[in-house]
C-alpha positions as a Markdown table, in Angstrom:
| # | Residue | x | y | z |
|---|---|---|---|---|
| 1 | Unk | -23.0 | 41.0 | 23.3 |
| 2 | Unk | -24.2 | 40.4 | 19.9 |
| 3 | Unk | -25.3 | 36.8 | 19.1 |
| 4 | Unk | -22.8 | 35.3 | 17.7 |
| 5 | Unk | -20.8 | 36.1 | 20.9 |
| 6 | Unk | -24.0 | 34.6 | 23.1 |
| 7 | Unk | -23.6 | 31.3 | 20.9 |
| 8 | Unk | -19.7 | 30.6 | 21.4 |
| 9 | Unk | -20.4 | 31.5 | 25.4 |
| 10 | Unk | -23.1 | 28.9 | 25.3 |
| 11 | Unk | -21.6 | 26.3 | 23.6 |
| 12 | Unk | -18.4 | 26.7 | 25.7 |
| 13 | Unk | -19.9 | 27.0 | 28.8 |
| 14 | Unk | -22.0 | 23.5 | 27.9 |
| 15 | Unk | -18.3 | 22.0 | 27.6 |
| 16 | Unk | -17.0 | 22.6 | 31.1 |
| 17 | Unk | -18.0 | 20.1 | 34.0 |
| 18 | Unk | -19.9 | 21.9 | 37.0 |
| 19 | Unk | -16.5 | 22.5 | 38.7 |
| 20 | Unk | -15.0 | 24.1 | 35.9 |
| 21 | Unk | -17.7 | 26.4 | 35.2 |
| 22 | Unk | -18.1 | 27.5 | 39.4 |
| 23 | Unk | -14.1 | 28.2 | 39.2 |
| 24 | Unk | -14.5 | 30.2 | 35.7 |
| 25 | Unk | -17.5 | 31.9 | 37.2 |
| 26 | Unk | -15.8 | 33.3 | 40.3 |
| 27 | Unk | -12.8 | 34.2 | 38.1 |
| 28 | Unk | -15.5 | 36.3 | 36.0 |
| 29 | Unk | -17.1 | 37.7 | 39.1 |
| 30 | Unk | -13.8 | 39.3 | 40.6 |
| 31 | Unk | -12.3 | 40.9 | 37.5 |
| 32 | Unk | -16.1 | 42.6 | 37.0 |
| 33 | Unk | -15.7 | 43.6 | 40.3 |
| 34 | Unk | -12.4 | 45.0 | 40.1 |
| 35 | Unk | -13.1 | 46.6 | 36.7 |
| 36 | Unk | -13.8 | 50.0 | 36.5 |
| 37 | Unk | -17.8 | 50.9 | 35.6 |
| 38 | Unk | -17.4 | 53.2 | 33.1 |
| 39 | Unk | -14.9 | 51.7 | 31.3 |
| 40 | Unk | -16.2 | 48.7 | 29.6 |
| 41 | Unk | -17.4 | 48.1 | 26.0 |
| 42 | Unk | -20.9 | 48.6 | 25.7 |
| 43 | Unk | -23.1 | 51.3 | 25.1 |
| 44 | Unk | -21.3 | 54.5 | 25.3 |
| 45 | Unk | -21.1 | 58.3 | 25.6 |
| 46 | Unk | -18.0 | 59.1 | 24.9 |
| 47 | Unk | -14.5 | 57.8 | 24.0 |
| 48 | Unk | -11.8 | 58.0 | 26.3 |
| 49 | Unk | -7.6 | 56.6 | 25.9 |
| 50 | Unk | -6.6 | 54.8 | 29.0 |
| 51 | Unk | -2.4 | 53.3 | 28.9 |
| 52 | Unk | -2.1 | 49.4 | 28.9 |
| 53 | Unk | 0.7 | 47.4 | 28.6 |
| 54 | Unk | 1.2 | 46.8 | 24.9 |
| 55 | Unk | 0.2 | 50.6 | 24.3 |
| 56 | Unk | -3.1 | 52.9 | 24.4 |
| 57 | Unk | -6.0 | 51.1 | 23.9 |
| 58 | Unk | -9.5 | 53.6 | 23.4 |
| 59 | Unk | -12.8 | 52.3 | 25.7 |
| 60 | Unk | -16.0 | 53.5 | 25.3 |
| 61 | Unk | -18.0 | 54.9 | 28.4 |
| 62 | Unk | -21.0 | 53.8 | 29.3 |
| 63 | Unk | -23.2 | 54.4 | 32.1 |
| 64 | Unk | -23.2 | 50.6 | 33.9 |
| 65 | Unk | -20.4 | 47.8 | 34.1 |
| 66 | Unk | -20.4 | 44.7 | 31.8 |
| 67 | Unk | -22.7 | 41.9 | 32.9 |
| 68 | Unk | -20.9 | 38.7 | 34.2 |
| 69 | Unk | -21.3 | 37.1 | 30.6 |
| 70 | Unk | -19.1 | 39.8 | 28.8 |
| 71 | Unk | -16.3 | 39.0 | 31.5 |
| 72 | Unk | -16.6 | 34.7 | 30.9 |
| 73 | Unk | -16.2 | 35.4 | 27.3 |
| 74 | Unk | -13.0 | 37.0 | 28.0 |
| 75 | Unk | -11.4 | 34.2 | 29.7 |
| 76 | Unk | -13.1 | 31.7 | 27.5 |
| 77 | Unk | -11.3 | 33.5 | 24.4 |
| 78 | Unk | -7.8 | 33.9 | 26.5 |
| 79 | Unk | -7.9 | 30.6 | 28.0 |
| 80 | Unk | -9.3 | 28.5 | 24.7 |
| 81 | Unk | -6.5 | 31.0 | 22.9 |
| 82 | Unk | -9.3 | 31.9 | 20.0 |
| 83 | Unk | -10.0 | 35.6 | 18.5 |
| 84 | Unk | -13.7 | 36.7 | 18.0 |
| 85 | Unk | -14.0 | 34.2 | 14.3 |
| 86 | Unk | -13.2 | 30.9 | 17.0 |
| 87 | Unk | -9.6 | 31.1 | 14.9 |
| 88 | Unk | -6.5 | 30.2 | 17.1 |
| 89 | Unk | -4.4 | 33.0 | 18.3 |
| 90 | Unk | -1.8 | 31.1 | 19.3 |
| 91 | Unk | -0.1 | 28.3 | 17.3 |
| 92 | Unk | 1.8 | 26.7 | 20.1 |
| 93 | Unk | -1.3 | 25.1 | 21.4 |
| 94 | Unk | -1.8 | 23.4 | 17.9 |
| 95 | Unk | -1.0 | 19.1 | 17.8 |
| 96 | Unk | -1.8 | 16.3 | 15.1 |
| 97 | Unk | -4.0 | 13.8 | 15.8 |
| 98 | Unk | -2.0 | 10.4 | 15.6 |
| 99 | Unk | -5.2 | 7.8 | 16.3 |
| 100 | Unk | -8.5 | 8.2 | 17.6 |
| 101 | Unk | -10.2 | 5.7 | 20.7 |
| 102 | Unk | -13.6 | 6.4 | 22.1 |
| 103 | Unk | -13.7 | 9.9 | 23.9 |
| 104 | Unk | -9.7 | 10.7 | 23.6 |
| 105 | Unk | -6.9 | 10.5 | 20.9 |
| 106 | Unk | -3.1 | 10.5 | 20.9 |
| 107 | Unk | -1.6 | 13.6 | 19.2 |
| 108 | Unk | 1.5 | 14.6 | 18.5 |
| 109 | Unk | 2.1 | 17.8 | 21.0 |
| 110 | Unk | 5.4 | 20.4 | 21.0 |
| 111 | Unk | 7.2 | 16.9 | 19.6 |
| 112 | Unk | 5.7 | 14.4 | 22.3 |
| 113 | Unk | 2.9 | 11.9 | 22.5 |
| 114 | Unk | -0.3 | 12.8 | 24.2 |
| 115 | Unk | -3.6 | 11.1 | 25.4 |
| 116 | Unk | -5.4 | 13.7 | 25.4 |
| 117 | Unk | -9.7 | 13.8 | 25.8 |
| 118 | Unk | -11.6 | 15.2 | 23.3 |
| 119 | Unk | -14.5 | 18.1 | 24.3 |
| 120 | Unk | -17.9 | 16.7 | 25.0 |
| 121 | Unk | -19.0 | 18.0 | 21.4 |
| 122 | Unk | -16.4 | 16.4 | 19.7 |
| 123 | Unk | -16.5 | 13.3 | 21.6 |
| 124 | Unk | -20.4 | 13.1 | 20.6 |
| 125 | Unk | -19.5 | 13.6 | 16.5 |
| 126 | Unk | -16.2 | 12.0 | 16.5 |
| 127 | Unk | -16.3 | 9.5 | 14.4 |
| 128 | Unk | -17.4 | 12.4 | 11.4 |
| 129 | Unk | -15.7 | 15.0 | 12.9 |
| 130 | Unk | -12.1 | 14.5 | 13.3 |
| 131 | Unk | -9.4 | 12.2 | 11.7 |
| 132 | Unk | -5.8 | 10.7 | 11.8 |
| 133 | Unk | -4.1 | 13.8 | 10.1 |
| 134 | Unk | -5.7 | 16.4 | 11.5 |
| 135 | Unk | -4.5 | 19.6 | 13.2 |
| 136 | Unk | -6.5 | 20.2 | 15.9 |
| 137 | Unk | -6.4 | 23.1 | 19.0 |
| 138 | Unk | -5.9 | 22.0 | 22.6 |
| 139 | Unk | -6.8 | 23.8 | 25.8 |
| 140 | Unk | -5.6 | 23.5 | 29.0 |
| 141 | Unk | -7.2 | 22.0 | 31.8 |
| 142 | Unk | -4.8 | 21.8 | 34.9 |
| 143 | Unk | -2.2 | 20.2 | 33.8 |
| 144 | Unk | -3.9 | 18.2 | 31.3 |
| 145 | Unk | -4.6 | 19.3 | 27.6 |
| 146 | Unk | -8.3 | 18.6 | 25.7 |
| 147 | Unk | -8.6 | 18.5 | 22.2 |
| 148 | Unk | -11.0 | 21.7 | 21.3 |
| 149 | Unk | -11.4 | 22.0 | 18.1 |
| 150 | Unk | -10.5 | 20.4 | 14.6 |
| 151 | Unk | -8.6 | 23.5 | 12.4 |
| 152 | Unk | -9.4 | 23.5 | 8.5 |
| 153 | Unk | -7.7 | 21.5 | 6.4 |
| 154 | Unk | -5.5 | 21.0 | 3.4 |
| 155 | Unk | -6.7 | 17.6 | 2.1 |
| 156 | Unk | -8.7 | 14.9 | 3.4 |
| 157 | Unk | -9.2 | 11.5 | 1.4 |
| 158 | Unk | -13.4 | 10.9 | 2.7 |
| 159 | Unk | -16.3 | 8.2 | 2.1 |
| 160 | Unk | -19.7 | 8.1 | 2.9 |
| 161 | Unk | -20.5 | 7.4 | 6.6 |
| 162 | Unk | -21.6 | 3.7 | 6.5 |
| 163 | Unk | -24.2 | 4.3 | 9.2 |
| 164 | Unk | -25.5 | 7.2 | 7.7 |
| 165 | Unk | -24.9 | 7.8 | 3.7 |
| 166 | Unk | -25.9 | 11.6 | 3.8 |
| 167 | Unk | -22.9 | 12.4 | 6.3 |
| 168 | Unk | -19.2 | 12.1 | 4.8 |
| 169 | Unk | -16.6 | 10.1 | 6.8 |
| 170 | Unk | -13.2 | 11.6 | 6.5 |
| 171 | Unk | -10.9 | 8.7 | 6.7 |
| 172 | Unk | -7.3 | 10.8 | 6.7 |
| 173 | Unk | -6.7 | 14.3 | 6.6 |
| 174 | Unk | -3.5 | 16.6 | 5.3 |
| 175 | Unk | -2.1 | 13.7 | 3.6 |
| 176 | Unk | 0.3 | 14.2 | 0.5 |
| 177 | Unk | 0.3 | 11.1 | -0.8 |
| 178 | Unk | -2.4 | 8.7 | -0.8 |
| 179 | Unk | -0.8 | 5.0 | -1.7 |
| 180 | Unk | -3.3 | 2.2 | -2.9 |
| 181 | Unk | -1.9 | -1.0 | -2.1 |
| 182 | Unk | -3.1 | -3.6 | -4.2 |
| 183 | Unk | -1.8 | -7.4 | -3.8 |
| 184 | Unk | -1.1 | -10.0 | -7.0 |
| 185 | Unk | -2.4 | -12.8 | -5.5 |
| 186 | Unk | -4.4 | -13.1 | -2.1 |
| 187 | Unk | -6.5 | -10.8 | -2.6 |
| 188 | Unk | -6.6 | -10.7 | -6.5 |
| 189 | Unk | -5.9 | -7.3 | -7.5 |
| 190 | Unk | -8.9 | -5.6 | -8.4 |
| 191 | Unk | -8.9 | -2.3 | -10.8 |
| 192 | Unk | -11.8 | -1.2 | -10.4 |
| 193 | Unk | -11.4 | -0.5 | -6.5 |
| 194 | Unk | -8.1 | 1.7 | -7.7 |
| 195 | Unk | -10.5 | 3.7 | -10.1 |
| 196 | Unk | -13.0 | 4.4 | -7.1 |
| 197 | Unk | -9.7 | 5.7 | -5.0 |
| 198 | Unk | -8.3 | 7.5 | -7.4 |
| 199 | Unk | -11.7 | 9.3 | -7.5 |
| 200 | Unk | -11.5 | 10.0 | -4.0 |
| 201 | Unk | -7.9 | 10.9 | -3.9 |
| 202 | Unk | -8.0 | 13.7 | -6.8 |
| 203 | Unk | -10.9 | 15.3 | -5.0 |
| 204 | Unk | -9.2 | 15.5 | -2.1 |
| 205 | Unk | -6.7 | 16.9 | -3.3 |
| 206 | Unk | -3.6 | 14.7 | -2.6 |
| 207 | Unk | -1.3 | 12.9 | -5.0 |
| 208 | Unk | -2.0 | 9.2 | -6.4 |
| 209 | Unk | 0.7 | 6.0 | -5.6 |
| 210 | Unk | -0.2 | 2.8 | -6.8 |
| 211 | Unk | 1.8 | 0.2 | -4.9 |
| 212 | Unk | 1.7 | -3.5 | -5.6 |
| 213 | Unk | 2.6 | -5.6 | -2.9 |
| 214 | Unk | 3.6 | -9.6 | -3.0 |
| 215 | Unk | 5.5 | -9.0 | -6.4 |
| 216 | Unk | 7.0 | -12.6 | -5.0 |
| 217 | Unk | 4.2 | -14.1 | -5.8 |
| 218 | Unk | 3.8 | -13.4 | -9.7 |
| 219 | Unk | 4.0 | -15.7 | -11.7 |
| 220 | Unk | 3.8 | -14.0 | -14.7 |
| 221 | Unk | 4.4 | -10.2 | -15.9 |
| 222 | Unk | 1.5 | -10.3 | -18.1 |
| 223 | Unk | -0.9 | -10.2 | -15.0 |
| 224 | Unk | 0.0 | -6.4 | -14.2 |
| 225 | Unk | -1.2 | -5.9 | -17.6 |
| 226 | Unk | -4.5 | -4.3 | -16.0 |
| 227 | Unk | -2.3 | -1.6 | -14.5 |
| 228 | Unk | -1.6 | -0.4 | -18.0 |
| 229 | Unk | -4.1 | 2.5 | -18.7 |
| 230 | Unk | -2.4 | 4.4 | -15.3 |
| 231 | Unk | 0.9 | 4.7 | -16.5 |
| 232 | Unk | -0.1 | 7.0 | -19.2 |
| 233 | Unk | -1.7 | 9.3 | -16.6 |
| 234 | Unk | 1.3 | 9.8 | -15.0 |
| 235 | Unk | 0.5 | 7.9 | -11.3 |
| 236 | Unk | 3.2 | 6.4 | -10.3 |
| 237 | Unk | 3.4 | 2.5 | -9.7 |
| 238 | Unk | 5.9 | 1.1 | -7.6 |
| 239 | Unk | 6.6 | -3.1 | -7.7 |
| 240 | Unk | 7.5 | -4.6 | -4.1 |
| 241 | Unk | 7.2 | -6.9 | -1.5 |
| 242 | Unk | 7.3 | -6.8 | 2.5 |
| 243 | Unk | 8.3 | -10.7 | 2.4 |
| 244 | Unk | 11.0 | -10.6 | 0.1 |
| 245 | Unk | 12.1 | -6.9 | 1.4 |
| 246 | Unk | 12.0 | -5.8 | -2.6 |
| 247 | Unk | 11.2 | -2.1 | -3.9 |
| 248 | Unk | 11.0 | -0.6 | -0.1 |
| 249 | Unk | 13.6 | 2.0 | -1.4 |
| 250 | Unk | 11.2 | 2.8 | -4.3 |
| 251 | Unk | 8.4 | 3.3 | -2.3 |
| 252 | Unk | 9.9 | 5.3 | 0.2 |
| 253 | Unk | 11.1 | 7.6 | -2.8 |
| 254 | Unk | 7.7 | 8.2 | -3.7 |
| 255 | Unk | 6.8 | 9.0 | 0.5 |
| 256 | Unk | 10.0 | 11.1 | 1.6 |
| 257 | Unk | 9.4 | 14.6 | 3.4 |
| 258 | Unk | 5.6 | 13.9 | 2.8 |
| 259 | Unk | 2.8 | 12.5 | 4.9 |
| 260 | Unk | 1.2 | 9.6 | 3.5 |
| 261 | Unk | -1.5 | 6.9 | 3.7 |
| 262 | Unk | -2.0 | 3.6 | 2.8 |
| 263 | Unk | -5.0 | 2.4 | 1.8 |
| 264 | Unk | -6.6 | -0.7 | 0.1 |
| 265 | Unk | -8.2 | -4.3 | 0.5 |
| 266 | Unk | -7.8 | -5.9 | 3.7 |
| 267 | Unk | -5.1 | -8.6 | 3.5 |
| 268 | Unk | -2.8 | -6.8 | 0.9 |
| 269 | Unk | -0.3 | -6.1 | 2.9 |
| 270 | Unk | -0.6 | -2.5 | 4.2 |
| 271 | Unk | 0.9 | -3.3 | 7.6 |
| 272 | Unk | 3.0 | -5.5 | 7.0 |
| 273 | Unk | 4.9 | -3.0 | 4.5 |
| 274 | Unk | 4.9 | -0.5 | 7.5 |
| 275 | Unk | 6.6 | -2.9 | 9.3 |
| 276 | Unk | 9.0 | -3.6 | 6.4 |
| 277 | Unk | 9.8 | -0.4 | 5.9 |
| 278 | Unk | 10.4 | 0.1 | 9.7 |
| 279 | Unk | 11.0 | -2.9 | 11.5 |
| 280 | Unk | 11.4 | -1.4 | 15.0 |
| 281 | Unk | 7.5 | -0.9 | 14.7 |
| 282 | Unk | 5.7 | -3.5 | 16.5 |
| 283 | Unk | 2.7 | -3.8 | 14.4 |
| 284 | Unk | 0.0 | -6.6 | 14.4 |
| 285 | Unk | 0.6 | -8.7 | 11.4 |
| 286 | Unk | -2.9 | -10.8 | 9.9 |
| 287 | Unk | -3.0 | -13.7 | 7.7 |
| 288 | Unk | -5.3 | -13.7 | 4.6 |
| 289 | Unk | -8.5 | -15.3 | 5.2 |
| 290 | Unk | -9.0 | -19.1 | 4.5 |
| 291 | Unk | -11.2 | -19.9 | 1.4 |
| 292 | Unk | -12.0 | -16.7 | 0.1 |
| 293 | Unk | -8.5 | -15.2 | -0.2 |
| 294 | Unk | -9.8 | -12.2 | 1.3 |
| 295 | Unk | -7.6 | -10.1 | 4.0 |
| 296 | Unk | -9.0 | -9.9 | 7.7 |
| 297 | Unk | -9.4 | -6.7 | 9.3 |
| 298 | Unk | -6.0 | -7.1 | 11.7 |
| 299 | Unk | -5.5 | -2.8 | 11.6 |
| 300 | Unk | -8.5 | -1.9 | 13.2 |
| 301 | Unk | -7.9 | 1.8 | 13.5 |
| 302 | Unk | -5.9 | 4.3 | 11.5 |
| 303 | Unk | -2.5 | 5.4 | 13.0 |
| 304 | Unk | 0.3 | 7.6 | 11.6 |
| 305 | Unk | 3.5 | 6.6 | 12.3 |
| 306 | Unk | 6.7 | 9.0 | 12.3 |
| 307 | Unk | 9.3 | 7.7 | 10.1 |
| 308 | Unk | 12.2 | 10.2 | 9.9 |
| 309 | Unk | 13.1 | 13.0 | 8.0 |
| 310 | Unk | 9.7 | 14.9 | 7.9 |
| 311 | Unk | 8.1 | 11.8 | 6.8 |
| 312 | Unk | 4.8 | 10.6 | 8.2 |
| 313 | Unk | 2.8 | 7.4 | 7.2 |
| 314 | Unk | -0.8 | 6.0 | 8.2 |
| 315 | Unk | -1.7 | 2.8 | 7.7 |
| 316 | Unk | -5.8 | 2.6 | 7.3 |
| 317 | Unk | -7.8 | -0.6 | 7.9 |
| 318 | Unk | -9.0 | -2.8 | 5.4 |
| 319 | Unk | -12.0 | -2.3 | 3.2 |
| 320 | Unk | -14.3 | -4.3 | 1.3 |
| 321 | Unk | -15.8 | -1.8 | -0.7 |
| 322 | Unk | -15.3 | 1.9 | -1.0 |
| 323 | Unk | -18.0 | 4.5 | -1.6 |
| 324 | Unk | -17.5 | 7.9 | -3.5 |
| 325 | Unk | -18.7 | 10.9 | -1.1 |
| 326 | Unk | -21.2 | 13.5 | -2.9 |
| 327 | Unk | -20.4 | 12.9 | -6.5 |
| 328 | Unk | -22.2 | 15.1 | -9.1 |
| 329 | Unk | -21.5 | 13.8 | -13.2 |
| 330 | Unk | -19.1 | 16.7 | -13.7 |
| 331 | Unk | -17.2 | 15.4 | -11.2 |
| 332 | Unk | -17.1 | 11.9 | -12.6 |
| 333 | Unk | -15.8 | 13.0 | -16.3 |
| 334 | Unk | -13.1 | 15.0 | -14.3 |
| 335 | Unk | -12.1 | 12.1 | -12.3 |
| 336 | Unk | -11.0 | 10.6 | -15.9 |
| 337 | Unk | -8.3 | 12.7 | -17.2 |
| 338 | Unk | -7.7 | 10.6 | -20.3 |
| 339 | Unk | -10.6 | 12.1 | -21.7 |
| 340 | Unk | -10.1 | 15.7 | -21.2 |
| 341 | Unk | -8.1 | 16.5 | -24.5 |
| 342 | Unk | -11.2 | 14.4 | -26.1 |
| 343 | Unk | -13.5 | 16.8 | -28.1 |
| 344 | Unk | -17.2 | 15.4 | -28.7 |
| 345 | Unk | -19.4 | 16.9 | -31.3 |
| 346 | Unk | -22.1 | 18.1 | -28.8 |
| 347 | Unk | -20.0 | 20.0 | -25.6 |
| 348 | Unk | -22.8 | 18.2 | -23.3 |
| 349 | Unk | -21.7 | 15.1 | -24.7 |
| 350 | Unk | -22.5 | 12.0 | -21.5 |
| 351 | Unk | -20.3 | 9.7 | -23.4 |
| 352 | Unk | -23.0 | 7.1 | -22.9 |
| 353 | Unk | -24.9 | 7.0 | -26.0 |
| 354 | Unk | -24.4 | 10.6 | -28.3 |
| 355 | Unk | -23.3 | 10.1 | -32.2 |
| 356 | Unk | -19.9 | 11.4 | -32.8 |
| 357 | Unk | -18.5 | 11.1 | -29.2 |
| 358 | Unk | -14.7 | 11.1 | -29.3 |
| 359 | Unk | -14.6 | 9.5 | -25.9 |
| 360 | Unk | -16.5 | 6.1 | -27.4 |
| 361 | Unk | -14.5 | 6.8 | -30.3 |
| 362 | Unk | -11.1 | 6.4 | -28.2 |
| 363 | Unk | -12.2 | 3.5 | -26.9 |
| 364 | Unk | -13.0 | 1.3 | -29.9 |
| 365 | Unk | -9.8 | 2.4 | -30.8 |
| 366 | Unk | -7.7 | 1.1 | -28.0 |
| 367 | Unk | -6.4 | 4.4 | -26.8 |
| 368 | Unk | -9.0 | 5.1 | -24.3 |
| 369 | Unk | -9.1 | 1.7 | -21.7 |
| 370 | Unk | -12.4 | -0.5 | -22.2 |
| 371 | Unk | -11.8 | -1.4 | -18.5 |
| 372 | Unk | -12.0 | 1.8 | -17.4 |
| 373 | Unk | -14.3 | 3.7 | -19.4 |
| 374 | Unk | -16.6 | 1.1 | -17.8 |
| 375 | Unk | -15.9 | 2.3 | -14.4 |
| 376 | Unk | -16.7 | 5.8 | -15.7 |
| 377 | Unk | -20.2 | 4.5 | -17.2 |
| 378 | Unk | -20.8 | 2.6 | -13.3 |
| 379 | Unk | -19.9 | 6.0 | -11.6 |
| 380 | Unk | -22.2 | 7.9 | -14.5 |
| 381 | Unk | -25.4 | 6.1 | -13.6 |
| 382 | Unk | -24.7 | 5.6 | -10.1 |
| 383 | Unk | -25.2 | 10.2 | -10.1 |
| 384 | Unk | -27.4 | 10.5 | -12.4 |
């Protein structure tokens, strides 16, 4: 065995419990013994054809018979259904995670809901590891299924860890649509929160829906004034209210056939729009904070919901603050599309303090928004 084979039969092996590993062992010990000496992969003399099942298949001799590891890395690659890359060979055994408790998480398996626990490795990491969204590879044990491994994926919206800043926390995963939920009134709807998400959402790579709950509750139009310098960037922003039962059709528009995620302040209404929007969903419902008008933390774990139709939904807890994960200054001026069509005298133009910068230009102007060519300034010296 090379050593990349010796390091997956390690690891694997360190997975099992002691029964697990005896009954895999004794499995491994007949089929060496029943397996014919000189014909096993290894060190060989010749070639020779021998007929199996799906065709000839060409050994190599070799003077002595595998050793007991070569035969356990068989059956860990049959029975984990992996190829030599730890890729899955077969896509039946594939579920999406749904939400995540300590040591286990209920996935979404050939169309029904499992508890399913996760491998000791995972279980150890899981909380930076694996996500509401993911696809993930199960295993069989018995008649019960683990959750193996986490399988690549498409898009991911990510924070910092807060425990640890240097790892990145991967809040959802192979979302379409990420929607910010911002609130009028209790919480105050705060911009500069939506400019940190959309951040996040673009390199993540999923699409941007601005979605302001309690629309009841305005008392004036001019207050969505602040949502002015998005519509020109083509996000869409949809007005409505889980109370009053106003713009769900609007927002589901913007969700159909697509997996989404909700995301925003605690106390703006994330749940209870889930609810709205499917009130057979028994969902816990929080009131807003006294005194501060800030939301409490009522969703206290991320869980995707199946709507219909091909359409998924998670609804995220609330946050207080949201972090940008591994941000470099490129990535900041790309993050503001508004000033990509902008040219600068110097092409290493910051936009912070150079003569002739079109960007600063724009702004004076009007057609670049003050508000948020602050946030790009915040971001800038935050990276640099």
């Amino acid at each position: 065995m090379n050593e990349q084979d010796k390091t997956f039969l390690k690891g694997q092996l360190a997975l099992l419990t002691p029964n697990e590993r005896l009954k895999l062992l004794k499995r491994a010990a007949l089929l060496r013994k029943a397996a014919p000496k000189s014909t096993m992969r290894g060190a060989a003399t010749r070639t020779v054809v021998t007929e199996e099942d799906d065709g000839p298949t060409r050994l190599k001799m070799r003077s002595r018979s595998a050793s007991l590891d070569e035969f356990l890395l068989r059956l860990l690659r049959e029975d984990r259904a992996v190829d030599e890359a730890g890729m899955p060979t077969d896509t039946s055994l594939k579920a999406t995670v749904i939400t995540i408790h300590k040591g286990r998480c209920d996935v979404l398996f050939r169309g029904q809901m499992r508890n399913c626990p996760l491998t000791p490795e995972l279980e150890r990491t899981q909380q930076t590891s694996i996500a509401v969204g993911d696809h993930v590879l199960l295993f069989q044990r018995g008649e019960h299924y683990v959750v193996d491994r986490v399988l690549p994926r498409k898009t991911k919206l990510s924070r910092p860890d807060p425990q640890t800043e240097t790892r990145e926390r991967v809040i959802v995963a192979n979302i379409d649509v990420v929607v910010i939920v911002v609130s009028v009134f209790s919480p105050p709807l705060h911009p500069r929160l939506i400019d940190r998400f959309l951040v996040a959402v673009q390199r993540g790579g999923a699409r941007p829906v601005i979605a302001v709950n309690k629309i009841d509750l305005l008392r004036d139009e001019s207050e969505l004034d602040v949502l002015d310098p998005y519509r020109p960037l083509g996000i869409p922003i949809v007005k409505c209210s889980a109370e009053a039962k106003v713009g769900l059709q609007d927002l589901m528009a913007e969700l159909s056939g697509q997996t989404a995620a909700f995301v925003g302040h605690s106390g703006v209404g994330k749940s209870s729009l889930v609810q709205a929007i499917r009130p057979e969903l028994d969902i816990e419902i929080g009131a807003v904070s006294g005194g501060n008008s800030r939301g409490s933390h009522t969703t206290r774990r991320s869980t995707m919901y199946q709507l219909g139709q091909q359409t998924q939904l998670i609804d995220t807890p609330g946050i207080r603050s949201f972090g940008l994960w591994a941000l470099s200054a490129d990535e900041v001026e790309e993050s503001f599309p508004e000033f990509a069509n902008l040219q600068c005298k110097f092409r290493n133009c910051t936009h912070t303090h150079e003569p002739q910068c079109a960007v600063r230009a724009a702004v004076d102007q009007g057609t670049v928004s003050e508000y948020r060519y602050e946030t790009f300034l915040r971001l800038r010296e935050s990276v640099s």
